[in-house]
C-alpha positions in Angstrom: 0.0 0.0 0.0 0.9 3.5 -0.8 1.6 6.2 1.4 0.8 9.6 0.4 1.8 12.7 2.3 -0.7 16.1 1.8 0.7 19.4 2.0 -1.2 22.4 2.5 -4.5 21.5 3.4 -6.6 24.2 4.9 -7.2 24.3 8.7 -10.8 24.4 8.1 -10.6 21.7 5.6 -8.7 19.2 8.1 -10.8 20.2 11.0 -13.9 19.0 8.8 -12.6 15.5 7.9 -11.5 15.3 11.4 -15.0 15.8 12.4 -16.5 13.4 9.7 -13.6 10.8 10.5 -14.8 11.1 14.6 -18.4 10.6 13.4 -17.8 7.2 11.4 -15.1 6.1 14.7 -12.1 6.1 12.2 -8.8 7.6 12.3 -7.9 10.8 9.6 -6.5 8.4 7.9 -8.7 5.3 7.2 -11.5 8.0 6.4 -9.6 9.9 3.9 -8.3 6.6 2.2 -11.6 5.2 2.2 -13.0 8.7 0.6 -9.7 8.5 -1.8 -10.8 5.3 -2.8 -14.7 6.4 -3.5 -13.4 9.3 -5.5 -10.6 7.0 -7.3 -13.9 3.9 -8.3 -15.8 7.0 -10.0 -15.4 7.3 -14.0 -14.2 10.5 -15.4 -16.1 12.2 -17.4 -13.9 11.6 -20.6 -14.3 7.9 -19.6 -18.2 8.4 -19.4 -18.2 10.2 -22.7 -16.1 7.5 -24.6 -19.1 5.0 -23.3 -21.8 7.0 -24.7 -20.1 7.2 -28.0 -19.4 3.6 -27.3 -23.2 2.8 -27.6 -24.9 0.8 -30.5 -28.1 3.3 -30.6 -29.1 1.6 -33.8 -32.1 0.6 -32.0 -33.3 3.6 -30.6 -35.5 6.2 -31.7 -35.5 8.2 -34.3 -34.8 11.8 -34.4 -38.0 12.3 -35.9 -39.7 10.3 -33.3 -37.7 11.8 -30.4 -39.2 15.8 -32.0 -43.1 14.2 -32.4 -42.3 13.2 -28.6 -41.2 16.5 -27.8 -44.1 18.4 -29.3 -47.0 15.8 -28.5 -45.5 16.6 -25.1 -45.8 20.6 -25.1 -49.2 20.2 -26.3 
């Protein structure tokens, strides 16, 4: 496992994950590593982008069908 060192952080900032840390009964440490983690699991969104393009939409609607949708729906 990897140890990182943070430099700079904001009083206010620490004294808030402290906080959050003391409310879940972990160290600093385990809660920022576990939040690290939840951030790290998350797909950018260049990597959400490439899915979309990624898509067969060869069986979805139509762009006529999605603009009668549209309008049928403002009427």
């Amino acid at each position: 496992m990897t140890t990182l060192y943070i430099r700079e952080v904001p009083e206010a900032v620490a004294a808030t994950l402290k906080e959050r840390a003391a409310a879940q009964g972990k160290s600093l440490s385990a809660y920022v590593g576990a939040e690290l983690a939840r951030i790290a699991e998350r797909p950018t969104n260049e990597e959400i982008a490439a899915r979309l393009r990624a898509r067969d939409r060869s069986s979805g609607p139509t762009v006529e069908e999605i603009v009668s949708a549209v309008e049928a729906g403002r009427r």
